[in-house]
LOZA-14636 format. One record per atom (N, C-alpha, C): residue number from 1; residue in three letters; x, y, z. Coordinates in steps of 0.2 Angstrom, whole numbers. Layout:
// LOZA-14636
num->NUM, residu->ALA, east->X, north->Y, up->Z $
...
//
This chain:
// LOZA-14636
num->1, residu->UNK, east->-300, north->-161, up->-67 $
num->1, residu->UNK, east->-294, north->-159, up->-68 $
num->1, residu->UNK, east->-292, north->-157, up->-75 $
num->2, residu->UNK, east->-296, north->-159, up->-77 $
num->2, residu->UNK, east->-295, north->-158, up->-87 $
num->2, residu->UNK, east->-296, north->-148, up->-87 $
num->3, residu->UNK, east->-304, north->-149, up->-84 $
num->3, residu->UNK, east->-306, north->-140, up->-85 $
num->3, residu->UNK, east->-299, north->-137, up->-80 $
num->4, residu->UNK, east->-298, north->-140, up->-77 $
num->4, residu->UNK, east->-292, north->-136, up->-71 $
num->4, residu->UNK, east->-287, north->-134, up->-78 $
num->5, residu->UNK, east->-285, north->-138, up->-81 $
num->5, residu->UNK, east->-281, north->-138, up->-86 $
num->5, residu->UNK, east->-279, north->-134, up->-91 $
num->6, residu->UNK, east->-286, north->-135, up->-93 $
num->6, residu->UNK, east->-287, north->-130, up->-101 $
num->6, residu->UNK, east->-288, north->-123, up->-97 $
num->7, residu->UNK, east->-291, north->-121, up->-92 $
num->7, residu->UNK, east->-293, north->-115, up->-89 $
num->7, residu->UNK, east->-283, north->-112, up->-88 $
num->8, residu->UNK, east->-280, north->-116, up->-87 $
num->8, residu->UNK, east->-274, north->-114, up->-84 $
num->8, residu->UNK, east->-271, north->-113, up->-92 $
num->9, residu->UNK, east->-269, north->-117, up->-95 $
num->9, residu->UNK, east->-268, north->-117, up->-103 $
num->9, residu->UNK, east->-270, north->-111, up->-107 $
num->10, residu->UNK, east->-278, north->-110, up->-106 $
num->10, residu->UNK, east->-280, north->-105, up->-108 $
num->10, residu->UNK, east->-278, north->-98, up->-107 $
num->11, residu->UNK, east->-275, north->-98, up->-100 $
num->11, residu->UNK, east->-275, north->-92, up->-97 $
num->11, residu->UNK, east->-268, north->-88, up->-99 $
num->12, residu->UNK, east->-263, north->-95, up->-100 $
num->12, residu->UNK, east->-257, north->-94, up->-102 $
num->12, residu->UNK, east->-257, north->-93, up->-108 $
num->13, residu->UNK, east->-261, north->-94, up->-113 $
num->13, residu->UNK, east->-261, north->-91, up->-118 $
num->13, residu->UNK, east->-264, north->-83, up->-120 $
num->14, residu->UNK, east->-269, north->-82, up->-117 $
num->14, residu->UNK, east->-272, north->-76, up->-117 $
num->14, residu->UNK, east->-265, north->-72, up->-116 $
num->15, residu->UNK, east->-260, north->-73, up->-111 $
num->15, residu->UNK, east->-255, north->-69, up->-108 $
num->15, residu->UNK, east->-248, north->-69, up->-114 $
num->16, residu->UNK, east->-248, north->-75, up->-116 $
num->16, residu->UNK, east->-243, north->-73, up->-123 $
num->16, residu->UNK, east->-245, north->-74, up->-128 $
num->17, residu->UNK, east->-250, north->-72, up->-129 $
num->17, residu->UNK, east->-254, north->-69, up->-136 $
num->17, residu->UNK, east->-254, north->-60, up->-137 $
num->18, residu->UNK, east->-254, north->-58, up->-130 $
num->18, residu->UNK, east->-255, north->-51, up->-127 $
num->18, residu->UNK, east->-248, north->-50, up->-129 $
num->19, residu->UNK, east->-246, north->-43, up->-133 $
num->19, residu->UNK, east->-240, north->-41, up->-134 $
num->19, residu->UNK, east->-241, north->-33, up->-133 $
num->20, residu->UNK, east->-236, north->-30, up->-131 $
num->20, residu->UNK, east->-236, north->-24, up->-129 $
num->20, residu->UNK, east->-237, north->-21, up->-137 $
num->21, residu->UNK, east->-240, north->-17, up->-139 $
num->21, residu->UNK, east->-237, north->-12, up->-147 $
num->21, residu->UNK, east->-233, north->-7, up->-147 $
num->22, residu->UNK, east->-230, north->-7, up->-153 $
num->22, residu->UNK, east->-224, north->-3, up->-152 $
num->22, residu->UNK, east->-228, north->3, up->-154 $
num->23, residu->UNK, east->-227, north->8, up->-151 $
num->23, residu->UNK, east->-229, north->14, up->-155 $
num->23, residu->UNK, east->-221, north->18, up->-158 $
num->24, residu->UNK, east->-224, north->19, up->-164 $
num->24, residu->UNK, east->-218, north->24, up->-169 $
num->24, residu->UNK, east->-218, north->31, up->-166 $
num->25, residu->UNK, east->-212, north->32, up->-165 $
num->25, residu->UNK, east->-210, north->39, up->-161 $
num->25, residu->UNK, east->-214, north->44, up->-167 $
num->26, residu->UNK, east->-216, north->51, up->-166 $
num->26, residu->UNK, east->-219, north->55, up->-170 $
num->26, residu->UNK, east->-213, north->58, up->-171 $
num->27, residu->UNK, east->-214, north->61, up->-180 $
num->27, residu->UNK, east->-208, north->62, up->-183 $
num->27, residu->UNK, east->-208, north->69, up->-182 $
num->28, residu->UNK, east->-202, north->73, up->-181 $
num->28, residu->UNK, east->-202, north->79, up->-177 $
num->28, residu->UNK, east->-199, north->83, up->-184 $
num->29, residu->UNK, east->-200, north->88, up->-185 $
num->29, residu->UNK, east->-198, north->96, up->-190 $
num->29, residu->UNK, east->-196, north->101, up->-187 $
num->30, residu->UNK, east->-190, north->101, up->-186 $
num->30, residu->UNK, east->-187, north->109, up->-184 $
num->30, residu->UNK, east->-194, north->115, up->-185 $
num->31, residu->UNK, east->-196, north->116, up->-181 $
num->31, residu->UNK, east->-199, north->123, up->-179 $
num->31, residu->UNK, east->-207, north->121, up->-177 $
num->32, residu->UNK, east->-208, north->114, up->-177 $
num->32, residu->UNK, east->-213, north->111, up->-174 $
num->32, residu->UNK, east->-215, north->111, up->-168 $
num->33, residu->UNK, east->-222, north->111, up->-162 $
num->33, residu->UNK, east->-219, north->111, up->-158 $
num->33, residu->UNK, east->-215, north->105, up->-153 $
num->34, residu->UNK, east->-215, north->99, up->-156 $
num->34, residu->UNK, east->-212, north->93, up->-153 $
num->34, residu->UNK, east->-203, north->96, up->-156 $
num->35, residu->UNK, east->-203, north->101, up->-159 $
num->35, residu->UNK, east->-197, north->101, up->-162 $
num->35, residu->UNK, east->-197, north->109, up->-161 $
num->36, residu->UNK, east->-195, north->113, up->-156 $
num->36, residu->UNK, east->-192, north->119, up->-159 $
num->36, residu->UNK, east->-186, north->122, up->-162 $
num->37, residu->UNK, east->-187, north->126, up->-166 $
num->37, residu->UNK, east->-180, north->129, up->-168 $
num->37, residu->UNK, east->-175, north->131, up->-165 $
num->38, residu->UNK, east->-167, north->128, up->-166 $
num->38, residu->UNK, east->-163, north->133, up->-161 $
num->38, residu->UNK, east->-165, north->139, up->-163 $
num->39, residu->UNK, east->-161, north->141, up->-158 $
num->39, residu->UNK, east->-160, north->149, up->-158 $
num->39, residu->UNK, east->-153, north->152, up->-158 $
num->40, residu->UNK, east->-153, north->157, up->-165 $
num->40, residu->UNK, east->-144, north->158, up->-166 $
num->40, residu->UNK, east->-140, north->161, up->-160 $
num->41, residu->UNK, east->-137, north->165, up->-160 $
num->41, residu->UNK, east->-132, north->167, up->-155 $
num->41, residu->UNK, east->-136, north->174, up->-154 $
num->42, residu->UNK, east->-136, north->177, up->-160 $
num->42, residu->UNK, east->-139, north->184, up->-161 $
num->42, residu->UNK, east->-146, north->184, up->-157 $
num->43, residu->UNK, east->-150, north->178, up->-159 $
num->43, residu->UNK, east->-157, north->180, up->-156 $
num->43, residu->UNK, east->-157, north->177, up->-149 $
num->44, residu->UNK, east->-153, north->174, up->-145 $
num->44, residu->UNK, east->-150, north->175, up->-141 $
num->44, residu->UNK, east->-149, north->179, up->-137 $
num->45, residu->UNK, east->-145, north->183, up->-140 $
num->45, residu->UNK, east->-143, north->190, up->-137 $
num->45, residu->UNK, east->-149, north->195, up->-138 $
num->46, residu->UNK, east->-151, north->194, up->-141 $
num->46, residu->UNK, east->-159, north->200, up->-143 $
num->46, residu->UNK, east->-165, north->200, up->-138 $
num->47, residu->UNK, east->-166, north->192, up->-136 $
num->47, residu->UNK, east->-171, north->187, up->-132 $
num->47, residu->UNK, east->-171, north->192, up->-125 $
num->48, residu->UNK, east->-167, north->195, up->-124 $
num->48, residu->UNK, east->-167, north->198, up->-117 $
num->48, residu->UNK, east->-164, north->206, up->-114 $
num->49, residu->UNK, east->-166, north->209, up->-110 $
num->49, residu->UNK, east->-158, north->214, up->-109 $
num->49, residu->UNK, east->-153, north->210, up->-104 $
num->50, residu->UNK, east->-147, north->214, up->-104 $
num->50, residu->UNK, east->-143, north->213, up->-102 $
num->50, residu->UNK, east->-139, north->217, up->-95 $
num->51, residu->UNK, east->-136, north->214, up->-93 $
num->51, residu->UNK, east->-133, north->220, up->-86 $
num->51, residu->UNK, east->-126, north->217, up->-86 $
num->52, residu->UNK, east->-121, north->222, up->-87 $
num->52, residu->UNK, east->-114, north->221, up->-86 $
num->52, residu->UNK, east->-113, north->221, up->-77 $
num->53, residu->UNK, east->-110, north->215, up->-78 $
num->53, residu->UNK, east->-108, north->212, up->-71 $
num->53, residu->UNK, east->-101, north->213, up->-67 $
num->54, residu->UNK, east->-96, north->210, up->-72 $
num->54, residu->UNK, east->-89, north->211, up->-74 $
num->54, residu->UNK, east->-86, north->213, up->-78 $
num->55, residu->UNK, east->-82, north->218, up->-77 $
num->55, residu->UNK, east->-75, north->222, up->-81 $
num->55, residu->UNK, east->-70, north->221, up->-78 $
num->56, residu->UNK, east->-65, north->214, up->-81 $
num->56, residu->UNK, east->-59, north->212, up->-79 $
num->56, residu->UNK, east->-53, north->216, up->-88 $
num->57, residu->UNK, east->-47, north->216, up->-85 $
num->57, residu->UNK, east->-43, north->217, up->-90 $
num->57, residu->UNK, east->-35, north->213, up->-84 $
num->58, residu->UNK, east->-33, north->212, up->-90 $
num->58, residu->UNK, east->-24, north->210, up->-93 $
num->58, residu->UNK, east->-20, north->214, up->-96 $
num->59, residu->UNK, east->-14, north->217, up->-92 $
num->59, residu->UNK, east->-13, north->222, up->-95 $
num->59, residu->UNK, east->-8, north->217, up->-101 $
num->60, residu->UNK, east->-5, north->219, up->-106 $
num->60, residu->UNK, east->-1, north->214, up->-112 $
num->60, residu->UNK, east->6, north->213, up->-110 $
num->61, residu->UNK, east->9, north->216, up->-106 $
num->61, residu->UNK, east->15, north->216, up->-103 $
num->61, residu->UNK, east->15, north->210, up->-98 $
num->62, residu->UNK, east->9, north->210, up->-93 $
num->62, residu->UNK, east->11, north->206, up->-89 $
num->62, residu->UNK, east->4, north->202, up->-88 $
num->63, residu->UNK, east->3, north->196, up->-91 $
num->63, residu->UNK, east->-6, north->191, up->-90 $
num->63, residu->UNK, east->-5, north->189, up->-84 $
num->64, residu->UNK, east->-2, north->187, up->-81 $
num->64, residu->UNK, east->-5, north->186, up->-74 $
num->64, residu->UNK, east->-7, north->190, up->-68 $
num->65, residu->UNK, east->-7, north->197, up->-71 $
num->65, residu->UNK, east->-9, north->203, up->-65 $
num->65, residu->UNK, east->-19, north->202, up->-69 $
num->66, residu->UNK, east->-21, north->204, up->-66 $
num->66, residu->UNK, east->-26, north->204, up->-67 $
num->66, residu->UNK, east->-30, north->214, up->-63 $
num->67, residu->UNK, east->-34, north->217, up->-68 $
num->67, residu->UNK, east->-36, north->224, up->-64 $
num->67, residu->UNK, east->-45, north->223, up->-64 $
num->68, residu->UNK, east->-46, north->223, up->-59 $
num->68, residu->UNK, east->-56, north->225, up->-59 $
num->68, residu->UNK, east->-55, north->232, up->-60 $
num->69, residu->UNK, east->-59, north->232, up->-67 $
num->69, residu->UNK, east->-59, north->239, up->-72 $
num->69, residu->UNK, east->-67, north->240, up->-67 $
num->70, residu->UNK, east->-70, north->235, up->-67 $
num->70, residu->UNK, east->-77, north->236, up->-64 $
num->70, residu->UNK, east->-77, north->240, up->-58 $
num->71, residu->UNK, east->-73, north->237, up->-52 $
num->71, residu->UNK, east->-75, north->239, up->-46 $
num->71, residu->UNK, east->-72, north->247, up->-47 $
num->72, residu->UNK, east->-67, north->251, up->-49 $
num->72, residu->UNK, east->-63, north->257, up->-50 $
num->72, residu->UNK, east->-66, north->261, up->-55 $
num->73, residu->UNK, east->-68, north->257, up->-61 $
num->73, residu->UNK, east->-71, north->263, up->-67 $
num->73, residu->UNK, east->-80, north->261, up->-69 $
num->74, residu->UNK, east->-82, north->259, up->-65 $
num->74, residu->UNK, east->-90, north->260, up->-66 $
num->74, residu->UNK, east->-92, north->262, up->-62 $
num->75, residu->UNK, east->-97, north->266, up->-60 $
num->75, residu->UNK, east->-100, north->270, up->-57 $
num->75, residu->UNK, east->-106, north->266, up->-53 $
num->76, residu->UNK, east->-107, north->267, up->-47 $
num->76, residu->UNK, east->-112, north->263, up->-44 $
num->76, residu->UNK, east->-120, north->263, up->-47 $
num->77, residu->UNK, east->-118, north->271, up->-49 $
num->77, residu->UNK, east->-127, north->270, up->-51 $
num->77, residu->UNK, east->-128, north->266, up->-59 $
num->78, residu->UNK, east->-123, north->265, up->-62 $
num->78, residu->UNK, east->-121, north->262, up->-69 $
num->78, residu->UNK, east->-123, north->254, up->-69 $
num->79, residu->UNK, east->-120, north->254, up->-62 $
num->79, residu->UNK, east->-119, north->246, up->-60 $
num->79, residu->UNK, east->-126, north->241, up->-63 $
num->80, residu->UNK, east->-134, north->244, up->-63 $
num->80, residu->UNK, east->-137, north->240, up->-64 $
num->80, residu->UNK, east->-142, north->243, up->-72 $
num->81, residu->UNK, east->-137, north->245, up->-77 $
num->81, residu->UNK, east->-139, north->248, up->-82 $
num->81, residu->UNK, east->-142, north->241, up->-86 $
num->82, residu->UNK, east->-148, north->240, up->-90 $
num->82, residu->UNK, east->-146, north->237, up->-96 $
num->82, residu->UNK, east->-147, north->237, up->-102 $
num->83, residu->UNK, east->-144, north->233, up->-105 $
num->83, residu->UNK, east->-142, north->232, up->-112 $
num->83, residu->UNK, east->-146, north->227, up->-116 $
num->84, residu->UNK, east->-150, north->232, up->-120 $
num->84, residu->UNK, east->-156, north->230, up->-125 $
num->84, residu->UNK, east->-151, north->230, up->-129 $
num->85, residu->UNK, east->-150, north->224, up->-135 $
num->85, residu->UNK, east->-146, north->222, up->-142 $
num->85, residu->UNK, east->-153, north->220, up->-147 $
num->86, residu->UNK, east->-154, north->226, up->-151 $
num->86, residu->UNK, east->-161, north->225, up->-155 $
num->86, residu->UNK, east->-160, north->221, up->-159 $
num->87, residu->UNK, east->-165, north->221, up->-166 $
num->87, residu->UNK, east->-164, north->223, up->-171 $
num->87, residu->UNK, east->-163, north->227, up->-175 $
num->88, residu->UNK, east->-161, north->225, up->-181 $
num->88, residu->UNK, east->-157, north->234, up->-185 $
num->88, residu->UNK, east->-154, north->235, up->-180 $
num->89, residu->UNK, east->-147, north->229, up->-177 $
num->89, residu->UNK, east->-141, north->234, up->-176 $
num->89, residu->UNK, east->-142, north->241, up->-170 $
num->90, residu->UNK, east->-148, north->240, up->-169 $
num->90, residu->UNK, east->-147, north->246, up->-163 $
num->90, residu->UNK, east->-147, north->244, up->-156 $
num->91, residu->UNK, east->-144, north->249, up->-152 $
num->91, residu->UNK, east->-144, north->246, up->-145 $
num->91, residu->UNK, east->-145, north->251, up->-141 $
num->92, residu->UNK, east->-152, north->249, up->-137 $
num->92, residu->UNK, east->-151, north->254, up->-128 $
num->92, residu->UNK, east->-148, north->253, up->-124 $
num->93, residu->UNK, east->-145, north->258, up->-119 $
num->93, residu->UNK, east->-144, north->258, up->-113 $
num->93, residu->UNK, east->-147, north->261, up->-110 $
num->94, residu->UNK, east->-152, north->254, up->-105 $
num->94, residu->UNK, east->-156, north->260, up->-99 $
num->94, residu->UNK, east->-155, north->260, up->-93 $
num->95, residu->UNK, east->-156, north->266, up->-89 $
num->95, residu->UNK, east->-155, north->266, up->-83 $
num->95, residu->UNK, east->-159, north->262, up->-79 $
num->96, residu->UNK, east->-158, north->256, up->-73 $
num->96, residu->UNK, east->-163, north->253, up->-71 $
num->96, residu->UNK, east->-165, north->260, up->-65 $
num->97, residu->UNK, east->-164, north->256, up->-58 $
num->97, residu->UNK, east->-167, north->260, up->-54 $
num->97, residu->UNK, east->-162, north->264, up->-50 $
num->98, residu->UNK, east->-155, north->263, up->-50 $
num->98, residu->UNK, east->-150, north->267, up->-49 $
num->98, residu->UNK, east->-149, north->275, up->-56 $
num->99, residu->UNK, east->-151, north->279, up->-53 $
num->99, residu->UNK, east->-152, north->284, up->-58 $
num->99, residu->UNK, east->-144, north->289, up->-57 $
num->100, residu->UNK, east->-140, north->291, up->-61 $
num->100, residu->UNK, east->-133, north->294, up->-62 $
num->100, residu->UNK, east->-135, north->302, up->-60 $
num->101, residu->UNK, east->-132, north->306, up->-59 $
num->101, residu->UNK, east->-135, north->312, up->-56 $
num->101, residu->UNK, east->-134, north->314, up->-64 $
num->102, residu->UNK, east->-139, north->319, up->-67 $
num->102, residu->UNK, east->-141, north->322, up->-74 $
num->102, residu->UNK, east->-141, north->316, up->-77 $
num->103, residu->UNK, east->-142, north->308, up->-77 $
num->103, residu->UNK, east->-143, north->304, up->-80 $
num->103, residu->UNK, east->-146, north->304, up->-86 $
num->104, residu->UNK, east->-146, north->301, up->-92 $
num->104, residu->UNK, east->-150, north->301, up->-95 $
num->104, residu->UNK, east->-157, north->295, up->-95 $
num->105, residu->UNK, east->-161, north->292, up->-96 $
num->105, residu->UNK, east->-164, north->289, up->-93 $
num->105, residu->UNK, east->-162, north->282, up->-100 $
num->106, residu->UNK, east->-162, north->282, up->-105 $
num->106, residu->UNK, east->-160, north->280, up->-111 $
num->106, residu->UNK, east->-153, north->283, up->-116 $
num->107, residu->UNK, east->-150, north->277, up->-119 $
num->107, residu->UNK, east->-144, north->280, up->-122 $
num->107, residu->UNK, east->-144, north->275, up->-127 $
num->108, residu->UNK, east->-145, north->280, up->-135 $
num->108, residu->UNK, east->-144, north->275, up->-140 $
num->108, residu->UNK, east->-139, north->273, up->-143 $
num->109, residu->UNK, east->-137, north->268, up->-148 $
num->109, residu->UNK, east->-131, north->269, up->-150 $
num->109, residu->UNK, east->-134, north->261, up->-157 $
num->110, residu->UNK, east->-127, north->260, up->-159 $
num->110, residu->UNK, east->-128, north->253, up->-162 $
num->110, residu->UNK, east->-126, north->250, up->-160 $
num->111, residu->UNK, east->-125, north->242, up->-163 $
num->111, residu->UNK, east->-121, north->237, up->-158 $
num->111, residu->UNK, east->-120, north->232, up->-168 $
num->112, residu->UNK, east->-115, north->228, up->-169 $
num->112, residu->UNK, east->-115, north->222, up->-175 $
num->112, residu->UNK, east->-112, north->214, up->-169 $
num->113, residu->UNK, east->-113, north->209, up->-173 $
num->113, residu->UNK, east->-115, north->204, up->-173 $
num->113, residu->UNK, east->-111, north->199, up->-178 $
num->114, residu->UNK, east->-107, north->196, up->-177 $
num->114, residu->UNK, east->-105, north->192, up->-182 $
num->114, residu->UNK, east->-105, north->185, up->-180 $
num->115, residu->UNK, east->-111, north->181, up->-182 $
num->115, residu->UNK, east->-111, north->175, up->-182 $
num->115, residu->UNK, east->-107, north->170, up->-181 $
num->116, residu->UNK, east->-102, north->170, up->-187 $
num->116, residu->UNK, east->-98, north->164, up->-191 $
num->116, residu->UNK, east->-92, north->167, up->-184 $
num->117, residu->UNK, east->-91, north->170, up->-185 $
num->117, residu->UNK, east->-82, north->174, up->-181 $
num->117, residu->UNK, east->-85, north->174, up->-174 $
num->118, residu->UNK, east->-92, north->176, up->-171 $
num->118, residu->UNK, east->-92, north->179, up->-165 $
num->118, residu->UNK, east->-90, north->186, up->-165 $
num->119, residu->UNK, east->-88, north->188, up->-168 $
num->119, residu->UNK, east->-85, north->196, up->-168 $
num->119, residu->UNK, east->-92, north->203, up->-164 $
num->120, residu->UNK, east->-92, north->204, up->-158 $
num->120, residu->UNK, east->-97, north->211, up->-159 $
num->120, residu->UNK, east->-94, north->216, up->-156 $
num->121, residu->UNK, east->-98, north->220, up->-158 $
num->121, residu->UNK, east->-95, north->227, up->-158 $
num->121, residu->UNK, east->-102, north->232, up->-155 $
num->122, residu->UNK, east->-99, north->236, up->-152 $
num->122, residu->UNK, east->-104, north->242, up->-149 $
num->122, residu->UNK, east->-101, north->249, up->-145 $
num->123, residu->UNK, east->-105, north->251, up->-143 $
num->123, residu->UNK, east->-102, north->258, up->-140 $
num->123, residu->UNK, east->-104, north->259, up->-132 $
num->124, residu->UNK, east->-99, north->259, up->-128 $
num->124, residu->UNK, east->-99, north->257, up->-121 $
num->124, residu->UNK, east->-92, north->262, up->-117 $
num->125, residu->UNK, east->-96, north->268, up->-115 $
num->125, residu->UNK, east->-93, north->272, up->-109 $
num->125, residu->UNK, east->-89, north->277, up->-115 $
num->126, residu->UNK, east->-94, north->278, up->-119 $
num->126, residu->UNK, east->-90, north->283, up->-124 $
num->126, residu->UNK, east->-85, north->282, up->-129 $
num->127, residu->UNK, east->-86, north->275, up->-130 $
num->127, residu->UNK, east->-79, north->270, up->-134 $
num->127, residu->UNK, east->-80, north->266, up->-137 $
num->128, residu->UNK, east->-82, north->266, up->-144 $
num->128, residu->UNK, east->-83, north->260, up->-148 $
num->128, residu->UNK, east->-77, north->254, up->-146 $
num->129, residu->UNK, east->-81, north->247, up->-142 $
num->129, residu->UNK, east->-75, north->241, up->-143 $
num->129, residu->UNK, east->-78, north->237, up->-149 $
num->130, residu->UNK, east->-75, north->233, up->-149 $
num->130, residu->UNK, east->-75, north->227, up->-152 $
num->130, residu->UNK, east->-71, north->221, up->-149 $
num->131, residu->UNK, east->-74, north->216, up->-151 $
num->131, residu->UNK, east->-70, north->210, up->-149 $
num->131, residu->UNK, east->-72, north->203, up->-147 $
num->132, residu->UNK, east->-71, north->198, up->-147 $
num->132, residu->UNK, east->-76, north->190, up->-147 $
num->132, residu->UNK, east->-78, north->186, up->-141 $
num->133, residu->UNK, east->-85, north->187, up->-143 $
num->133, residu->UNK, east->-90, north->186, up->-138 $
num->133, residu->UNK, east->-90, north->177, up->-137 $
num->134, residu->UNK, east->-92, north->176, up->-131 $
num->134, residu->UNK, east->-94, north->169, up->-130 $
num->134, residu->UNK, east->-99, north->168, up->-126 $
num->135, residu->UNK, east->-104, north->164, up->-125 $
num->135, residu->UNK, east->-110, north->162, up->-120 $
num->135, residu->UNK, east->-105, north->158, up->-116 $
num->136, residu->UNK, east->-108, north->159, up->-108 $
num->136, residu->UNK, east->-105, north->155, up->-104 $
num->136, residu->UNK, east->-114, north->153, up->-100 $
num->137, residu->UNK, east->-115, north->147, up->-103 $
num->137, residu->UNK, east->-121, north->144, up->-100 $
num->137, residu->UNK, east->-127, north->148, up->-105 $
num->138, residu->UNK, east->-132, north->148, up->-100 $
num->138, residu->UNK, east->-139, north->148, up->-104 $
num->138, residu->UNK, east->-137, north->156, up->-101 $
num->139, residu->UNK, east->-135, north->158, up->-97 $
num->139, residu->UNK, east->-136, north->165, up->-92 $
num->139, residu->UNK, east->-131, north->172, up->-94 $
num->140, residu->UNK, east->-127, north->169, up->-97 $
num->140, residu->UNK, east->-120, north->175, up->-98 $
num->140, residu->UNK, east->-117, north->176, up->-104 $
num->141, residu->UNK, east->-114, north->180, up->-106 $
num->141, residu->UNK, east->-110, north->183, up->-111 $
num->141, residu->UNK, east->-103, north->184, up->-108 $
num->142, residu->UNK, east->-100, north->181, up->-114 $
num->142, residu->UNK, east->-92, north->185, up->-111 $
num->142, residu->UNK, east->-89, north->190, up->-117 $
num->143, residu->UNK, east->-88, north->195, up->-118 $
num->143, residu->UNK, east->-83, north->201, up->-122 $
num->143, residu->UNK, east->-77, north->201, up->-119 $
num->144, residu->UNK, east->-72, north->197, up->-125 $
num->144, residu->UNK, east->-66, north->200, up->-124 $
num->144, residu->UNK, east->-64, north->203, up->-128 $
num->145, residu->UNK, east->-58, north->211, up->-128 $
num->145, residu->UNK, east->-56, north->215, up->-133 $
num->145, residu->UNK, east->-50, north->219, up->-131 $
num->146, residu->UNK, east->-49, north->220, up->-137 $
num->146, residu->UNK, east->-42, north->226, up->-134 $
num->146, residu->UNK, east->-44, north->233, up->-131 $
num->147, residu->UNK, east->-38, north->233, up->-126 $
num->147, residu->UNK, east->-40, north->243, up->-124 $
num->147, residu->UNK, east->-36, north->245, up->-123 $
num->148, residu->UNK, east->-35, north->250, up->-123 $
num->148, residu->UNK, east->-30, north->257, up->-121 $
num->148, residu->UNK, east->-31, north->259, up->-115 $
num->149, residu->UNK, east->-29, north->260, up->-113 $
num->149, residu->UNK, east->-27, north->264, up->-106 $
num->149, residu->UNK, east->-25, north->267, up->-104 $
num->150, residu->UNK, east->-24, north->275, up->-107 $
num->150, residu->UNK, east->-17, north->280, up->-102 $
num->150, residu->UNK, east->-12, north->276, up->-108 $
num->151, residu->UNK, east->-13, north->275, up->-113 $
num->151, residu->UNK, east->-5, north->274, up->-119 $
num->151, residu->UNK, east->-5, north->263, up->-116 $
num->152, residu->UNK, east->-7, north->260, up->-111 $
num->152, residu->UNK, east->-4, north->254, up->-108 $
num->152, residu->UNK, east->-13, north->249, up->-111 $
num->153, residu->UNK, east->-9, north->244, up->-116 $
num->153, residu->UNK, east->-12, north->240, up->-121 $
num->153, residu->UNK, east->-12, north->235, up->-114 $
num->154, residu->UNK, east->-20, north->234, up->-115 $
num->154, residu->UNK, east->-25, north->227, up->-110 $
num->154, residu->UNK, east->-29, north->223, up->-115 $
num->155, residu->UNK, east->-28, north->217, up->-113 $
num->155, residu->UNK, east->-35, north->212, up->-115 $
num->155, residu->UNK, east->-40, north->213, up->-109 $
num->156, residu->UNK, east->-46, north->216, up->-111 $
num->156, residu->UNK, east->-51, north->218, up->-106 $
num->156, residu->UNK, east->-58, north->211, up->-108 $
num->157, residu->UNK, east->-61, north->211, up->-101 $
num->157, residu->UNK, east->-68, north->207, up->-104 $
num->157, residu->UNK, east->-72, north->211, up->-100 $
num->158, residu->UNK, east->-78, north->208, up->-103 $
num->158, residu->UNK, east->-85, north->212, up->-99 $
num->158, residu->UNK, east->-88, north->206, up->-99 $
num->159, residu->UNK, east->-89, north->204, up->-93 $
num->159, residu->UNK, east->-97, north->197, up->-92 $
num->159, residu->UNK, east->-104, north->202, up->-92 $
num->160, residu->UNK, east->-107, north->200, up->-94 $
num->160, residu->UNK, east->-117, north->202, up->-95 $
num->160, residu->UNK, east->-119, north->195, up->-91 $
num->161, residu->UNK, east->-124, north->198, up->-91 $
num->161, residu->UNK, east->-129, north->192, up->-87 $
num->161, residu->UNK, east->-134, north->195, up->-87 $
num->162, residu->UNK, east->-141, north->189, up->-92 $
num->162, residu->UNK, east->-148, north->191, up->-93 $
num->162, residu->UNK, east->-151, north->193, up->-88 $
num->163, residu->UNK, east->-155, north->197, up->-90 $
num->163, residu->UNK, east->-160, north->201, up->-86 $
num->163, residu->UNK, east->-167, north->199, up->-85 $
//
C-alpha cells in the first residue's frame, strides 16, 4: 500500500511540476517578414492595372436622377482597356483584347496622386479630370469629379477594378 502511495504521490507530482513555458512572442519590425510594410494608397494603385468598370454621374440640378455615362459613352471595344498608373507620374492606357477599329494599341499620358487629400488627376477620353479617389475593398477604386456636359454641370464617378 505505501509503494501504491508514493507511486501515486510521485506521479502527481511529476504532473505539477510539469508547467507549460510561456514562449515570448517574436518582436516584429515593419518591413520584416513577420511584419510587412503597409502599402500607401499610391503603390496601391501602381501594384496592378486597372479596367474601368463604371461611369455613373449626377447631374447638380437634380442628385437623385442618376445617368450610366458607361453604358451610352464608352465604347464596347473600350470597355476592357487598362490602366497602368506608373511611376514618374506616367500612365498607359492599353488595349486589352477588344481592339477599337484604327486603335492604337497603347496610349500615354500622365496621371498625379495626392496622398494627404486623395486628389488624382489623369487624362481620360481626351479630358483631363480630376477629383477624389477612394478604395472600395482590396479590389476597386472609386473617382469622383466634376464634368461638363453639353454646358449641364455632373458629379461623375468612375469605378476601376484590378486586373
Amino acid at each position: 500500500m505505501k509503494k501504491t502511495l508514493i507511486a501515486v504521490l510521485g506521479i502527481g507530482m511529476m504532473f505539477t511540476a510539469c508547467k507549460k513555458e510561456d514562449i515570448a512572442p517574436v518582436p516584429t519590425t515593419p518591413g520584416t517578414p513577420n511584419n510587412p510594410p503597409a502599402f500607401t494608397l499610391r503603390q496601391q494603385i501602381m501594384a496592378q492595372p486597372w479596367q474601368i468598370i463604371a461611369w455613373s454621374a449626377r447631374p447638380a440640378t437634380d442628385t437623385t436622377q442618376v445617368v450610366d455615362f458607361y453604358e451610352y459613352f464608352v465604347e464596347e471595344c473600350s470597355r476592357d482597356d487598362r490602366f497602368y498608373f506608373m511611376g514618374s507620374d506616367s500612365l498607359r492606357i492599353s488595349e486589352h483584347t477588344l481592339v477599337c477599329d484604327g486603335g492604337i494599341p497603347n496610349t500615354y499620358g500622365q496621371w498625379s496622386f495626392n496622398e494627404t487629400s486623395r486628389q488624382m488627376a489623369f487624362d481620360f477620353m481626351g479630358e483631363g479630370i480630376a477629383g477624389s479617389m477612394s478604395m472600395r475593398g482590396d479590389t476597386a477604386m472609386a473617382l469622383s469629379f466634376p464634368f461638363d456636359f453639353f454646358g449641364e454641370q455632373f458629379t461623375s464617378t468612375l469605378i476601376f477594378r484590378k486586373r
